[in-house]
N, C-alpha and C positions, 0 to 999 in steps of 0.2 A: 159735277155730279148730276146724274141724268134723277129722271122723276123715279124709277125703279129703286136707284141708289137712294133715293132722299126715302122714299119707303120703311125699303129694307134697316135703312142706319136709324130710323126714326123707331123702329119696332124693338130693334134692341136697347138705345135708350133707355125705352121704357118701360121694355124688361127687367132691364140692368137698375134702373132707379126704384122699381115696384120692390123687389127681393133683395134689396142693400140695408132697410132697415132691422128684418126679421127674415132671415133666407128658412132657417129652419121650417118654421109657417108660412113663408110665402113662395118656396120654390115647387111646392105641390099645386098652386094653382097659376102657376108660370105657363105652360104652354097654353091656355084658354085666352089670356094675355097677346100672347105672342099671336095668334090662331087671330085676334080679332085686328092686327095690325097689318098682316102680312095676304100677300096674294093668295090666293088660291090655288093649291098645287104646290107652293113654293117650297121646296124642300121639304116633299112630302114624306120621305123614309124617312130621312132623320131627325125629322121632329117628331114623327111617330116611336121613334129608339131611342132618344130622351124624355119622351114621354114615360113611356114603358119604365125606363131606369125608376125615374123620380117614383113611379106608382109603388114599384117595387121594394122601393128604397135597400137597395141592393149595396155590393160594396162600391159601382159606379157613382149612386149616389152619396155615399160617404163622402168619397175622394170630392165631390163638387162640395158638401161642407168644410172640406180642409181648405180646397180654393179660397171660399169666405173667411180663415184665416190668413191670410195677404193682408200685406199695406191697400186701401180700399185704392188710392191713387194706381198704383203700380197693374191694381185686378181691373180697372176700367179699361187701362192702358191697353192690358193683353186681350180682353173680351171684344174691343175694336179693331184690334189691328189683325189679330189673328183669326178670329170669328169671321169677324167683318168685310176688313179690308183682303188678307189673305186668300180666305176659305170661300166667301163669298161674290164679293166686287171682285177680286182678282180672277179668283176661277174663270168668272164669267167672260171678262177680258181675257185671257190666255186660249178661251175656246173658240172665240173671234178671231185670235190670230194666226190659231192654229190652223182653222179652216182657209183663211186666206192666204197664208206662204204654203203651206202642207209643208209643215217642220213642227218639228216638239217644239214645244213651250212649256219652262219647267217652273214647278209650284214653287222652288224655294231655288237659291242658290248659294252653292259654297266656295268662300275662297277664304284661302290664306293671306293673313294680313304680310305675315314674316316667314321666312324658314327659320326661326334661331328659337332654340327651346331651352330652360333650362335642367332639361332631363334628359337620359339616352336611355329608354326603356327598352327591354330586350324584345324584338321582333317588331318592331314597329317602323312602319314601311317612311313615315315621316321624316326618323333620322336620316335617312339615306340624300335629304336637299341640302344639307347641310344648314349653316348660319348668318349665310352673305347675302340673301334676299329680300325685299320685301313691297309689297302693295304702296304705292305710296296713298295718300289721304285722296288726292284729287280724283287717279286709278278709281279708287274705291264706289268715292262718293259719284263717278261718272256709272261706273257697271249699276248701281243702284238705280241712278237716273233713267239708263235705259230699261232695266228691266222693269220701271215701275208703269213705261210705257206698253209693256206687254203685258201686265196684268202682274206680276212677280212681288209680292211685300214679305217675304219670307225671306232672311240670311242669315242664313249659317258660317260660323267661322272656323276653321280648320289652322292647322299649320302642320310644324313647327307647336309653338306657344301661343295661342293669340296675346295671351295676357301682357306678353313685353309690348303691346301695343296699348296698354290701358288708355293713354289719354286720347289718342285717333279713335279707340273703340267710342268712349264716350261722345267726342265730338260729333262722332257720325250718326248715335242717337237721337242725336239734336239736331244735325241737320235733316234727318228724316222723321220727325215722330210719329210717323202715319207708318213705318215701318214694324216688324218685331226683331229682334238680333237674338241669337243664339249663340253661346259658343263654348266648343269642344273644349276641356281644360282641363291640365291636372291638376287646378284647384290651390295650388301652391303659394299661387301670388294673389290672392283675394284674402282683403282684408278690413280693417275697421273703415277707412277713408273710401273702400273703394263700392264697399255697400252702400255708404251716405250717398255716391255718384251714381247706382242704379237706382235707389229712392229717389233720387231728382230728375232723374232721367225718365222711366216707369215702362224701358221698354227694352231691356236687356236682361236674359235668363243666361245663367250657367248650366253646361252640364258635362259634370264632376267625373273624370276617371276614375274608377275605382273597380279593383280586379279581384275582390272577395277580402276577407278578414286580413288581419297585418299581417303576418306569413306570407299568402298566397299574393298579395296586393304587392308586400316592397319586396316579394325575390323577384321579382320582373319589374318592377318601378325603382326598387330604390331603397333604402334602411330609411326610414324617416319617416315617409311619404306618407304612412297612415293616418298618423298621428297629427298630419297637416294640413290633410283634406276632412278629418273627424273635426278640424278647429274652422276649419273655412266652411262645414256645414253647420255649425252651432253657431255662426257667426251669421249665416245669412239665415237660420231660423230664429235667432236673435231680432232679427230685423223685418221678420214677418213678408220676405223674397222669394218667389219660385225660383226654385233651381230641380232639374235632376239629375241623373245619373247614368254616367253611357263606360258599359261595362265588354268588354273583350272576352269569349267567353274559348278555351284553348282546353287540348287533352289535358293537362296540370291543373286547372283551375274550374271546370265546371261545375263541378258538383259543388266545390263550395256557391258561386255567382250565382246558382240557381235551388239554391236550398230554402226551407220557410225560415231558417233564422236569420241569412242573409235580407230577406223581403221585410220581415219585420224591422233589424235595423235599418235599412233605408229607409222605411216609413217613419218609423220614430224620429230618425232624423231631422224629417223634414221635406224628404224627397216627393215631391210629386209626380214625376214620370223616371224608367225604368228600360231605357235601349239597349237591346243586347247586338252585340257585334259577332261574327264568324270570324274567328281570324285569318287571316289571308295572305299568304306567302309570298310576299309583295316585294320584290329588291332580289338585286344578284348573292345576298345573304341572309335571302329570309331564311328561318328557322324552322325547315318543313316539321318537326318533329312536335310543334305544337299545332295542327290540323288534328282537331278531331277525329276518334274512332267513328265510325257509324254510327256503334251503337251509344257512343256517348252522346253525339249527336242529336240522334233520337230521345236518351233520356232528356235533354234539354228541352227539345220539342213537348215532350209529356208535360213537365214542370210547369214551364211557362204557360203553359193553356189551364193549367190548372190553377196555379195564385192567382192566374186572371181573374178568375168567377170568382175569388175569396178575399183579395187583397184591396185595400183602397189607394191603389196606385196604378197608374197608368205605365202598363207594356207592350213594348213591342220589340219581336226578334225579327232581327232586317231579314233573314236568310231562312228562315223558316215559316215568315207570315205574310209571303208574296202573293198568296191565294187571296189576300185583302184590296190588292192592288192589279192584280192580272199581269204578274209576272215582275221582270226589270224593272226598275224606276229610274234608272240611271241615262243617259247620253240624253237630256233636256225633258225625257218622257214627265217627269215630276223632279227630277232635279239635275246639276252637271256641277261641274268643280271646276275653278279656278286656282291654280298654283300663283307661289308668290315671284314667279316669274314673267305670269302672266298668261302661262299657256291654257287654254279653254279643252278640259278635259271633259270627257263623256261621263267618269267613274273615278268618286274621291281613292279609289284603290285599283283603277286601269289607267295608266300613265302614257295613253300614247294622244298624240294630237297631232289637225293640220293646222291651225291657228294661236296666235296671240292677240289676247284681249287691247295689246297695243297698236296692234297695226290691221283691228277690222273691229266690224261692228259686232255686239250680241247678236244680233241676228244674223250676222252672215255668219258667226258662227257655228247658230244652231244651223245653217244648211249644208254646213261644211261637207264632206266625205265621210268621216267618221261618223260622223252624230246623222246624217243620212242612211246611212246603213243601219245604226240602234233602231232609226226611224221605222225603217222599211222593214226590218228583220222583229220586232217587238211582237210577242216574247219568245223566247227563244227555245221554251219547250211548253209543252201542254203543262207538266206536270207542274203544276206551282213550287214544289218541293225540289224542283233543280233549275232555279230561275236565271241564275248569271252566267252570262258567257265566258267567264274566267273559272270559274271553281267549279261545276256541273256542267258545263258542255265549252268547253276547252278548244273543239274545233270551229268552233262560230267567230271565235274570238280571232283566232290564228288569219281565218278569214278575212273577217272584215277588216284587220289591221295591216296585210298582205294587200289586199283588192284598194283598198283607198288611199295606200301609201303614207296613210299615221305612223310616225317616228316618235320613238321612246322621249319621254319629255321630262327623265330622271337625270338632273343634271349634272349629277354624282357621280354616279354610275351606272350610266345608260343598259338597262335592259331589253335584250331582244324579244318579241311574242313569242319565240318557240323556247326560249329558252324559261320564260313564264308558264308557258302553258306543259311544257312537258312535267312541270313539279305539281299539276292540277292534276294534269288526266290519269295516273294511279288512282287521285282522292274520286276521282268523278264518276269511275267504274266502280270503286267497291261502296260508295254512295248510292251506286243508282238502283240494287235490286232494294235496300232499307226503303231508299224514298218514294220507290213503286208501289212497294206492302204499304205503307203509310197514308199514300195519295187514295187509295182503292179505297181501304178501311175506314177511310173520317168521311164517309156521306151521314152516318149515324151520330156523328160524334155534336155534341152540344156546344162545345168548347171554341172549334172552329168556324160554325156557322157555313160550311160548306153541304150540298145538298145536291143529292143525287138524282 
């Protein structure tokens, strides 16, 4: 750790130690703290936008009071690895190396431990790996190795289930605790033993599928399912555990996913943060009939900007709030997927690749063909509001997957690009005149923070 690093880690510290005893009263005079330890310049906006919060005491600030209810162990855990080591130290490393290979280098990374789930929810592009795969421990723990050399402490888990992997999840918390682990779940198999292992752990979050109220949640999950993951969140706010909740949002089910009674039960629950997903006709049997309307679309869009300003939980709509990120985030740009086969994909939901994580490096990955064309082609339209090369511009995708010779990496049932992209580009055109009117009209809009 360089002298910037011993700084930086030292200012949080004693951030984190000043407002542990009394956050109520001492998070309002936190940035003057912070201000006296730190460089000059050093993350100048966004200490002036946590500033701002706290003065305000707004519902951002709430939500950092709910934070302060966490196990104190578990909230240090995440304020360094994720603040710290992630957001800051890593950053900084991944900007080093981007400049020197000229390839992305991505903020977090996702793999699947397994393919094998114990659910088949309807349209979910996952089913389609089946249940003969999986990451082994070593796999694993080497992809971390590397990426921690390019700046990368961020992992996200995907499958399949992660959770049939409980005891290799744990262990790899351990082998990395400078890490944070994430993972995708239906919540199903979380339970008393296996919260006591993220308290000892202090460095693994869930986040909970859940597709609106029991209706709308088990006709596409399952008869049960609600009533499973409402016991596996009482259980991990029993335990005083971040978790949130990453929600699917489809024509059938939007308006419940994105109503204020929905926002308020996930808060009560416990929930701290709130991802909503587009769903994506992903497999030779996706379900195109659940692609939203336009204009359901749009309502979503409305929603979500709106409980933002009111709610004390943190959201984000991966497909609608690209204008925060400047477009795609996918092929290494801020993040890439790893299947449990191994294959180093661009897009946890675009399945084509020229590589396996077994037989090259992370980095020659990210310089692969594929993930050189995400590179060189980012972003892939002006308009933030039609950012991914598969659902909104459907020929870039045909493209780059033709031009660099990525072959389908669905082992099931190998999907071709055209025959992907021809079930987008209907969505893409009757999408594009809504997301024009949209894009134009929020330079005024407060919600967005877009400015014309």
């Amino acid at each position: 750790m360089n002298v910037k690093d011993n700084m930086q880690n030292f200012a949080i510290h004693q951030a984190l130690k000043y407002i542990e005893g009394n956050p109520e009263e001492n998070i309002p005079k936190l940035m003057s703290l912070v201000d006296r330890f730190t460089p000059e310049g050093w993350y100048q906006s966004q200490r002036d936008a946590i500033r701002q919060v706290i003065e305000e005491k707004n519902n951002w600030y709430q939500l950092i009071l709910r934070i302060y209810e966490l196990d104190p162990g578990v909230r240090r855990a995440f304020f360094q690895n994720f603040l710290f080591n992630a957001s800051l130290k890593g950053s900084a490393t991944q900007d080093e190396v981007k400049a020197r290979e000229n390839c992305n280098v991505p903020w977090a990374i996702l793999l699947d431990p397994t393919s094998a789930c114990n659910m088949h929810c309807t349209g979910c592009w996952a089913a389609e790996y089946g249940n003969q795969l999986n990451l082994s421990l070593e796999t694993i723990d080497s992809i971390i190795r590397q990426g921690k050399e390019l700046g990368t402490y961020m992992y996200i888990y995907t499958g399949g289930e992660p959770m049939v992997r409980k005891s290799d999840l744990i262990k790899l918390c351990e082998m990395h605790p400078d890490c944070e682990f994430l993972a995708f779940t239906n919540g199903t198999l979380i339970d008393e033993d296996f919260c006591k292992e993220m308290l000892r752990v202090k460095n693994f979050v869930p986040a909970i599928s859940l597709e609106g109220f029991e209706e709308a949640n088990d006709s596409r999950r399952g008869k049960g399912v609600y009533q499973k993951v409402k016991q596996a969140m009482t259980l991990l706010k029993e335990h005083h555990l971040p978790f949130g909740i990453s929600t699917c949002y489809t024509s059938r089910n939007y308006a419940d996913i994105t109503s204020e009674a929905f926002f308020d039960y996930i808060i009560d629950s416990g929930a701290l943060f709130v991802w909503f997903f587009h769903y994506m006709p992903v497999g030779n049997d996706a379900a195109t009939e659940l692609l939203p309307t336009p204009e359901q679309r749009k309502e979503v869009y409305h929603r979500i900007r709106e409980f933002r300003q009111s709610k004390a939980i943190f959201s984000m709509d991966f497909q609608n709030d690209a204008e925060y990120v400047g477009g795609c985030i996918a092929g290494g740009r801020n993040y890439l997927h790893i299947n449990a086969k191994g294959d180093v994909e661009p897009c946890v939901f675009i399945h084509y690749s020229n590589c396996n994580i077994h037989d090259t490096s992370l980095l020659n990955a990210l310089k692969s063909p594929i993930f050189m064309a995400y590179h060189d082609n980012q972003p892939f339209n002006e308009n933030m509001l039609r950012p991914c090369p598969m659902l909104e511009n459907p020929e870039a995708l045909r493209a780059m997957v033709k031009k660099t010779g990525a072959v389908s990496t669905d082992y099931q049932s190998p999907e071709s690009v055209d025959h992907l992209c021809d079930k987008t580009t209907p969505y893409a055109e009757s999408w594009k005149g809504t997301a024009e009117e949209l894009w134009k009209g929020c330079g005024s809009c407060t919600a967005c923070g877009k400015k014309e």
